[in-house]
C-alpha positions in Angstrom: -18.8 -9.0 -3.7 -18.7 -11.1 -7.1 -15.0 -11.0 -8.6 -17.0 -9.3 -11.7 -17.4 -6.3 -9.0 -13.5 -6.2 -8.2 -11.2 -3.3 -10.8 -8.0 -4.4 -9.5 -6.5 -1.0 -10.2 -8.8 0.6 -8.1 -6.9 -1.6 -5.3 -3.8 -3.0 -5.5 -3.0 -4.6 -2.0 -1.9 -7.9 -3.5 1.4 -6.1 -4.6 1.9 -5.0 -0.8 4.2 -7.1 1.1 6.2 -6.2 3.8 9.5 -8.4 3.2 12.1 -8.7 0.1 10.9 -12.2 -0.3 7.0 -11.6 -0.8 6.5 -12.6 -4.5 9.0 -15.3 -5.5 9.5 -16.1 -9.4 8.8 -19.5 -10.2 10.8 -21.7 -12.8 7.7 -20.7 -15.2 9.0 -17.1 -15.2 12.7 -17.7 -16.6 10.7 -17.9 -20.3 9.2 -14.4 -19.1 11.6 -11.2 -20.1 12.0 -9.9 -16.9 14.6 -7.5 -16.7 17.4 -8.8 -13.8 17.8 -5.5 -12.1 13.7 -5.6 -11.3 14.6 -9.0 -9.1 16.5 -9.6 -6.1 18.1 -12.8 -5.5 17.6 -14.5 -2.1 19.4 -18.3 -0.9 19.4 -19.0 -4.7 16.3 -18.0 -5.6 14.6 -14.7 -7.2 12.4 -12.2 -6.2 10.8 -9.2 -7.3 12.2 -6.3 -5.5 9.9 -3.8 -3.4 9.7 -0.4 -3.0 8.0 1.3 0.2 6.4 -1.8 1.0 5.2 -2.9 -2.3 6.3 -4.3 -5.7 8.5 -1.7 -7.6 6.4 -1.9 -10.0 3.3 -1.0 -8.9 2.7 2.3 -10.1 0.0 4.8 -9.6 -1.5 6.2 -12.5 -2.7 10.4 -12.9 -6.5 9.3 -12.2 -5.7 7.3 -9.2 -5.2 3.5 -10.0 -2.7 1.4 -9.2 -1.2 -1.0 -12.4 1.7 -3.1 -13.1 4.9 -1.9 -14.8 5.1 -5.1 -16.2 1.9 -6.6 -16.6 2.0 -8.0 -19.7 5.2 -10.2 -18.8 4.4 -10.3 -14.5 5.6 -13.1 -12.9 3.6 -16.4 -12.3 2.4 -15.9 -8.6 0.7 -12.1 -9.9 -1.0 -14.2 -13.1 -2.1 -17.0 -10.1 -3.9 -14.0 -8.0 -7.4 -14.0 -9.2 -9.7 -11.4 -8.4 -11.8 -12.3 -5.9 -10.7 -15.5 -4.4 -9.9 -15.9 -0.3 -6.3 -14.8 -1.3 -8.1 -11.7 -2.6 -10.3 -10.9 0.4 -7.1 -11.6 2.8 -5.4 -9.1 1.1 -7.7 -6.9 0.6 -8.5 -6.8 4.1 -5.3 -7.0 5.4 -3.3 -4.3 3.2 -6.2 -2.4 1.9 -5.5 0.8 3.5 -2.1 0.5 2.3 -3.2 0.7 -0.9 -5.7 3.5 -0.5 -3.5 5.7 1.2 -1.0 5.6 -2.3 -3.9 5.3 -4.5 -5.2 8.8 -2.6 -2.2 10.5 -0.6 -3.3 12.3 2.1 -3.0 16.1 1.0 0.1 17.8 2.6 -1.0 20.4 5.0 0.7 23.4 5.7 2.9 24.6 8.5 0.7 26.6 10.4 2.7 29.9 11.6 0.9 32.2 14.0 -0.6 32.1 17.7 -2.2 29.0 16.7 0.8 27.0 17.0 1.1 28.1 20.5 -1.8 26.4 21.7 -1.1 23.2 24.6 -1.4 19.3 22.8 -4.5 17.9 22.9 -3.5 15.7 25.7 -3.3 18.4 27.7 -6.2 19.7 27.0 -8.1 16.3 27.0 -7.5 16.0 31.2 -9.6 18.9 32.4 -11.9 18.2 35.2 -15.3 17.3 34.5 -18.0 19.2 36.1 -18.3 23.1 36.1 -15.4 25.1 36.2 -14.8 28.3 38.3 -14.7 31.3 36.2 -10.8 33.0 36.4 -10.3 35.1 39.4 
């Protein structure tokens, strides 16, 4: 895969993370104007807060991408991420279904009410004997 091939917003697991601490503004980013209350500060330091696991803001859009709040002023270490680089891959492999599962939320199902919900667990149902069974008395 060619970084021409890679639509960020059709991934977004570089802005996963799964501390406080995961993207760190650099001394470039003080000329930046980003707003205090996005950042946490950490032993004298600052760092772009997160939300469920991922920058604040990331946000995901009405035809399912995923795009920076603040792109146009994001700090240092999100301009440094190029598509397609190891750093890339990494994350892509490592956080990918992270991202997928906001990018595409799972659709909420239903409480089933009715006999069906009487049914055993599948475990239990999973340790019948192999081999025939007798038919009911």
């Amino acid at each position: 895969m060619s970084p021409s091939d890679i639509d960020c917003t059709t991934c977004g697991a570089c802005c996963f993370g799964t501390h406080d601490r995961y993207i760190a503004l650099m001394p470039e980013d003080r000329a930046r104007a980003i707003p205090e209350n996005l950042t946490n500060d950490s032993d004298s330091r600052r760092f772009m807060k997160m939300c469920e696991g991922h920058c604040a803001q990331l946000a995901r859009t009405d035809d399912a991408r995923l795009v920076c709040g603040i792109y146009d002023i994001r700090p240092e270490a999100c301009r440094a991420f190029r598509a397609g680089s190891f750093e890339c891959m990494k994350a892509r492999q490592h956080r990918g279904a992270l991202a997928e599962a906001v990018r595409n939320p799972a659709p909420i199902r239903p409480k089933i009410i009715g006999p069906e919900t009487e049914l055993p667990p599948a475990h239990v149902i999973a340790i019948l004997p192999k081999g025939r069974m007798k038919p009911p008395a």
